[in-house]
N, C-alpha and C positions, 0 to 999 in steps of 0.2 A: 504494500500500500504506500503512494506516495507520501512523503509530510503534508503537502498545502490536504491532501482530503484528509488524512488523520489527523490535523488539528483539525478541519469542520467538525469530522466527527467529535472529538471531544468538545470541542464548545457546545453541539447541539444536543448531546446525553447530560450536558450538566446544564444548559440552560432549563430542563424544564425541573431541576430538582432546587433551580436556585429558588432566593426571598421574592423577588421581586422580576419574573421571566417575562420579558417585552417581548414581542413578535419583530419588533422595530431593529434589534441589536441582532436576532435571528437571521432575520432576513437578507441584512447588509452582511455580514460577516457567511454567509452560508452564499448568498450572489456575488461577492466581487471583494476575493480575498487578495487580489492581484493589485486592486483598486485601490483598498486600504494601505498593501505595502506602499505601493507609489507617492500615496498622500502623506505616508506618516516619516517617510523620507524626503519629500518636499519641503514640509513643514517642519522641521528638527532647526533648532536651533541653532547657531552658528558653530556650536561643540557638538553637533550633532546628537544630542539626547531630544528626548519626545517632546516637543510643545503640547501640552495640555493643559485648559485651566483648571480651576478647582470641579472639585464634582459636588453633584447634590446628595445633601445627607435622605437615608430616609431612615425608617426607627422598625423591629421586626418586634413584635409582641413576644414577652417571655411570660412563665409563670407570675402571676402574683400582682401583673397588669404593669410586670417592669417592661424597660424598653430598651433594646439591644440596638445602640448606631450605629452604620455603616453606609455605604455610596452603592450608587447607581449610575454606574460607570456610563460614559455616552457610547456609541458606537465604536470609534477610535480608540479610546483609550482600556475598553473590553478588549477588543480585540490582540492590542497591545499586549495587554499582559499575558492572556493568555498563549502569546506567541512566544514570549518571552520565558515563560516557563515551559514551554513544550521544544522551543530549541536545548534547552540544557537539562530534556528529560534523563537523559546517561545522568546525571549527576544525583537523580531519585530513584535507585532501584532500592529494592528489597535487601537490607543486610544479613548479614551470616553468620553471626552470632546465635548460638544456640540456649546463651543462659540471659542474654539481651535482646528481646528481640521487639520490633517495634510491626503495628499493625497499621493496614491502609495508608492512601496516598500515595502511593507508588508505581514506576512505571515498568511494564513487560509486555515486552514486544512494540513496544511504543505506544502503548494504550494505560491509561489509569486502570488499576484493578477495581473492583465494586466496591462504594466504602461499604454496603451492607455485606455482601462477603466477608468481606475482610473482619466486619464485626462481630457476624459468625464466627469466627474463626479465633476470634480473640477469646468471645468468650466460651469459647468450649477447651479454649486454654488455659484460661483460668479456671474453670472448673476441675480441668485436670490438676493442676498443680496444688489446687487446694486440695486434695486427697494424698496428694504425694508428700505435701509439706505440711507442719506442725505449725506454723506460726507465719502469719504475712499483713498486712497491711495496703489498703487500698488510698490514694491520694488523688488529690486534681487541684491544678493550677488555677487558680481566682482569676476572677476577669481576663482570660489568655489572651486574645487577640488584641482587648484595648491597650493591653500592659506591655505591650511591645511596642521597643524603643526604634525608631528611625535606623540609627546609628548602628545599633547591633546587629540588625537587619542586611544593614547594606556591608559592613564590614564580614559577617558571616557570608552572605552570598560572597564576598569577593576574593575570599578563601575554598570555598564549595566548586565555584566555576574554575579558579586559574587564572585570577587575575585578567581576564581577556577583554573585560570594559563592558561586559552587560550590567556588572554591579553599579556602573553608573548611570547606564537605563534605568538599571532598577530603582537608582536614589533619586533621581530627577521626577520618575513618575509619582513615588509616594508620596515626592515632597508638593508634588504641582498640584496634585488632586485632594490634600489635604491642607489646601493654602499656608504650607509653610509649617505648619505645628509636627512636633516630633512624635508626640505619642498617639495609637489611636487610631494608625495610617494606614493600615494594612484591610483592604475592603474584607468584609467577611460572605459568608455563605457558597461562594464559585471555588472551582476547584482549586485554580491557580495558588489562592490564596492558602488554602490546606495542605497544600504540595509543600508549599514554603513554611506555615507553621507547623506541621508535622517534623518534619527533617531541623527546622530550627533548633527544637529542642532534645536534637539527639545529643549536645553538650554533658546532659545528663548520663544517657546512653552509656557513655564511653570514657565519661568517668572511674577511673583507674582505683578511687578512694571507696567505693560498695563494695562492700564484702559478702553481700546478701547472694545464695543460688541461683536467682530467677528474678527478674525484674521482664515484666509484661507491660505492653506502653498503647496505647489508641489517642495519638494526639495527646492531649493533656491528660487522660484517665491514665494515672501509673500504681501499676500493682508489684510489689516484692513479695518474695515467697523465702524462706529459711527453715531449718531445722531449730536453728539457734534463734532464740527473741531477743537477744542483746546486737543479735548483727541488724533483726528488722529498726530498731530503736535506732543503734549507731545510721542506719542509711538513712531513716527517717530524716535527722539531724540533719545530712549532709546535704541531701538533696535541697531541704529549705537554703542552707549555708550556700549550695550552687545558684536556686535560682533568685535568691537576694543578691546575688551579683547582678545579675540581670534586669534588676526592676523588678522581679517578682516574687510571689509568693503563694502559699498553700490558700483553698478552701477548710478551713478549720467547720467548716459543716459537714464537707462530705470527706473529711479522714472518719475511715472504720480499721480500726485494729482487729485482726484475727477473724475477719468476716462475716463478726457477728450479722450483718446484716448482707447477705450473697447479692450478687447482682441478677442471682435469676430468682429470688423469690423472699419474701416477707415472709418465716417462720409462722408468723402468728396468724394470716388468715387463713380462711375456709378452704377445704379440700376443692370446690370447686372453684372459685377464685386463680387457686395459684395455677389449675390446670390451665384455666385463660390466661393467665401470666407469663405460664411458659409457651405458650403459642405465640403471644403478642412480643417476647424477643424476639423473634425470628423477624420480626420487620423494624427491631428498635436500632436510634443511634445516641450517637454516646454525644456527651460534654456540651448536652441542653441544645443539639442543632435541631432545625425545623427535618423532620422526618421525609425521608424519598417519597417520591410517587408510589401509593402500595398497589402491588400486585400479587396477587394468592399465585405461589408456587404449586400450588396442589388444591383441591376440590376439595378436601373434606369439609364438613359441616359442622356446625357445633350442635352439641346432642341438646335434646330436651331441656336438658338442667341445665346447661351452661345458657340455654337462650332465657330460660325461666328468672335468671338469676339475674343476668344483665337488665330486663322488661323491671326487676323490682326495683333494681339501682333507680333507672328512670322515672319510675313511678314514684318511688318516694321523695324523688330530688335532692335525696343525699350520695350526691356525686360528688368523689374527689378528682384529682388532674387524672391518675391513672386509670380510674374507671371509667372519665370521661372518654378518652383515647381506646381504651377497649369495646369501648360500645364503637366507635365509630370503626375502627380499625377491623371488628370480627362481626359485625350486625352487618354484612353490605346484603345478605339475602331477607333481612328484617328492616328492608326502607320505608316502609309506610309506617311503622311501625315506630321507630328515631322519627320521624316527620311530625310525628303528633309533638314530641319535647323538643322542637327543632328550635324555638327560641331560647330555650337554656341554655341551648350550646353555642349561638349569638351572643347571648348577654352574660353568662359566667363565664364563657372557658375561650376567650377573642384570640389567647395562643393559638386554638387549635382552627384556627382559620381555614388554614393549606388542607386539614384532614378532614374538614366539613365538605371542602371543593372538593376532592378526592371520593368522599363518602356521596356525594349529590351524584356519582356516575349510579347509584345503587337505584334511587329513585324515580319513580314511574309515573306516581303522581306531579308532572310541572309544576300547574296552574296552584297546586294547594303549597309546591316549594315556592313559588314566585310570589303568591299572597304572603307568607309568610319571611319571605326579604323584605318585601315591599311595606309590610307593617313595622318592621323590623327599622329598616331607614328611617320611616318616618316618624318614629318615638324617640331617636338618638340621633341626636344633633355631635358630642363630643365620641367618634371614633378614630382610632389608631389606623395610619398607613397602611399598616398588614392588613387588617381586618377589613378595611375598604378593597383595596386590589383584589383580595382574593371574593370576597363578595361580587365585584366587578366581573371577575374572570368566569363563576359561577353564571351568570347571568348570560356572559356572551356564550358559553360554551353548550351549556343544558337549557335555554330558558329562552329563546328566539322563536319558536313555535309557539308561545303564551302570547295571552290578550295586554299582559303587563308589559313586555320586553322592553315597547319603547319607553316607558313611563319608568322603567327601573333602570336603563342606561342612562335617561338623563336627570333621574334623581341622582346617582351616582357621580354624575360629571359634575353636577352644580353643587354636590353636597357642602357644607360649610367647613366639614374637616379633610376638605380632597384635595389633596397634595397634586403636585406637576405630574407626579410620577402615576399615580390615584385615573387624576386625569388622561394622562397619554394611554392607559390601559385603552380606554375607550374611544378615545380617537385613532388609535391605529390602527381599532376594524375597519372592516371595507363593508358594516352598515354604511345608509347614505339617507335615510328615513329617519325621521322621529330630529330634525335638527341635528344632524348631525354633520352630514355635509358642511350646512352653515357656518359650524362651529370651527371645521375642520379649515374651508375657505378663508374664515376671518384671521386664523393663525399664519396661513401661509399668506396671505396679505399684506401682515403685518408688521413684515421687516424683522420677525423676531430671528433669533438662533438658539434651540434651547428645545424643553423636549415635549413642549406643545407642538410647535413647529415640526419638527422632526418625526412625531407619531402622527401627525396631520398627512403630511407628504409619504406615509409609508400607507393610510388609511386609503388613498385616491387610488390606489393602483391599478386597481380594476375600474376606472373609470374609464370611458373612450377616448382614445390616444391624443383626439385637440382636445378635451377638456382636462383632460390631464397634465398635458405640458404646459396648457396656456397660465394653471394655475402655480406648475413649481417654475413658471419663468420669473415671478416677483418672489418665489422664495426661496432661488438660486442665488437671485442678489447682496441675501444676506450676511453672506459668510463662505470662505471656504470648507466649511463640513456638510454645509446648506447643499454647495455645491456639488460637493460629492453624493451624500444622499440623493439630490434628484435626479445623478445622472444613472444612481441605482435603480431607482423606481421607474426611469423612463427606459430601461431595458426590462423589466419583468414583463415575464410576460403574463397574459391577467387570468384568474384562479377561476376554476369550473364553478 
């Protein structure tokens, strides 16, 4: 397989697993990869590093109604990184250490392994070792991604590569897209950026000062295993000592000494419970990320009891995060059923956004999902970016056949808490009803550059060839990225 296709392919298998997946960054980067290099060597600055400006923040809903920042990278500067990391994929393979070993993000044969693989994988390692070993301890690094430093970053990559000056693509892009500030810079959620946080913290790794048997690693989730508890203790120590060099340090919540509490199950609930518990790892990820697109490996059904069990969670409404997630995760053959509590899981659990939109493929009844979006919108004025987009994407995706469709894109578009980004969901369709066009025309009108504009002009493309050109001929003018976009869009050819 060539490079230029084997990076589309990896940009296009992670765009739909990212926070925030545009059709607009798809489209451009999967039609005119040839396009983008030319531009982005054009545009380089006199030292030849990437001209990019800053990028736009958006905020990905965590537990507890926290908010997890990172960017929404434009076209250009996606694509950028992702090239940037998949030319120096030899420098991510899988190590060979047998008592150190670290899980996902890595490349063979030129492709990212599955981080859900790989998760598997981890954890049936750790299970193993905890049989084998008397005494271990599990750890994970507190806010990881925001806690990394610019400087260590770019100094680590320019050790990794060989000094060969991608390290200073690299510094230039962090620094341009995160207007200058050091900490904080490293986009989350796309692969690029895992590739590089993952491997970052192999300083631990290969730390010569552990003494422990077995040190197990998933990005920031780090497990030691010993016979000895004075050696788990001493690595304990050390490892905080390593990554306080760094700027960082432990989650003092989630260190468990000796496993009292395993990662595949809570001791203390019900037999039937933890039976759904160990079904729903096989689709879990680690270190609080928004969960992959789920797809059942296998047909089985949950029996009676298990369905009896989840129907009473619901009905009593005493749902926590992780039952929330199980209903939606193992209910996909019980959707009318999740549909009657469908606002519970709008208004308590707005993490679970992405697995609501994922869960909506189950559903048969539209009109009774879309009445209940549309009720939903309109009681709740203050929502989070995640929870908009993915509601948005719901609606374009399942919900164009309903009476609502157009009344719930442009609730959606005009909402009081919808972001640029909120917004460009919706203009990048190639709807042209319901005001949409309109919306779409007055952006590309507008002299803007920015990613109203740019999901406007990726939205027209199916329009007929003069009405199409004549409207990105003023919105070509606006900019060299303007320009490239629309000489994207005026080669596509237009969609069945």
């Amino acid at each position: 397989m060539c490079a230029a296709k084997a990076l589309e392919d990896m940009h296009r298998a992670d765009h739909q697993r990212s926070l925030f997946p545009l059709e607009t960054n798809r489209i451009i980067v999967s039609s005119a990869q040839s396009r983008l290099d030319e531009f982005i060597e054009e545009t380089s600055d006199d030292h030849g590093l990437i001209d990019v400006g800053p990028q736009i923040p958006v905020y990905c809903e965590k537990r507890g109604r926290h908010l997890r920042r990172t960017f929404k990278l434009d076209p250009v500067a996606d694509y950028f990184f992702y090239r940037l990391v998949y030319k120096n994929r030899t420098h991510f393979r899988k190590g060979r250490s047998q008592t150190r070993r670290t899980f996902g993000y890595v490349f063979t044969r030129g492709e990212v392994l599955s981080p859900r693989a790989a998760y598997r994988d981890f954890r049936e390692t750790v299970r193993g070792a905890r049989s084998e070993f008397d005494f271990s301890v599990k750890m994970d690094v507190a806010a990881y991604f925001p806690s990394l430093y610019h400087h260590d970053l770019v100094n680590w990559f320019e050790a990794v590569t060989g000094g060969e000056g991608d390290h200073l693509q690299l510094g230039a892009f962090l620094r341009k897209i995160n207007s200058g500030r050091s900490i904080d810079c490293l986009p989350q959620g796309i692969v690029p950026a895992k590739v590089l946080g993952s491997r970052f913290l192999e300083f631990v790794d290969r730390s010569r000062k552990l003494k422990s048997s077995l040190m197990l690693r998933f990005m920031d989730d780090i497990y030691l295993f010993s016979d000895s508890r004075e050696s788990i203790l001493a690595d304990f120590f050390r490892i905080q000592e390593l990554l306080s060099a760094k700027g960082l340090c432990l989650n003092a919540a989630k260190t468990e000494f000796d496993l009292e509490r395993d990662i595949e199950i809570d001791l203390e609930v019900d037999e039937v419970r933890q039976s759904l518990v160990e079904r729903e790892l096989d689709f879990a990820t680690a270190s609080g990320e928004c969960a992959d697109e789920w797809e059942p490996e296998y047909e089985e059904v949950l029996s009676e009891e298990q369905v009896e069990y989840l129907l009473h969670l619901l009905k009593t409404g005493d749902l926590e995060d992780e039952e929330a997630e199980l209903v939606l995760n193992l209910m996909r053959d019980h959707g009318e059923d999740v549909l009657e509590y469908f606002d519970t899981f709008l208004s308590e659990f707005p993490h679970l956004s992405k697995s609501v939109f994922h869960f909506c493929r189950w559903v048969l009844d539209r009109s009774s999902l879309a009445s209940a979006i549309n009720g939903f919108l309109r009681r709740n004025e203050l929502l989070s970016d995640f929870q908009l987009f993915w509601l948005g994407r719901t609606v374009l995706a399942y919900l164009q056949d309903t009476r609502k469709y157009g009344d719930l894109l442009i609730r959606i578009l005009e909402h009081k808490s919808a972001s640029a980004i909120v917004q460009a969901k919706i203009l990048e369709s190639t709807e042209q009803d319901f005001g949409i066009a309109e919306a779409q025309d007055e952006h590309l009108r507008s002299g803007e550059s920015g990613w109203l504009a740019w999901a406007s002009a990726i939205g027209i493309r199916n329009r007929p060839p003069a009405a199409r050109n004549q409207a990105l001929k003023y919105f070509e003018r606006a900019s060299q990225i303007n320009r490239l976009i629309g000489g994207v869009v005026r080669s596509l050819p237009a969609e069945g």
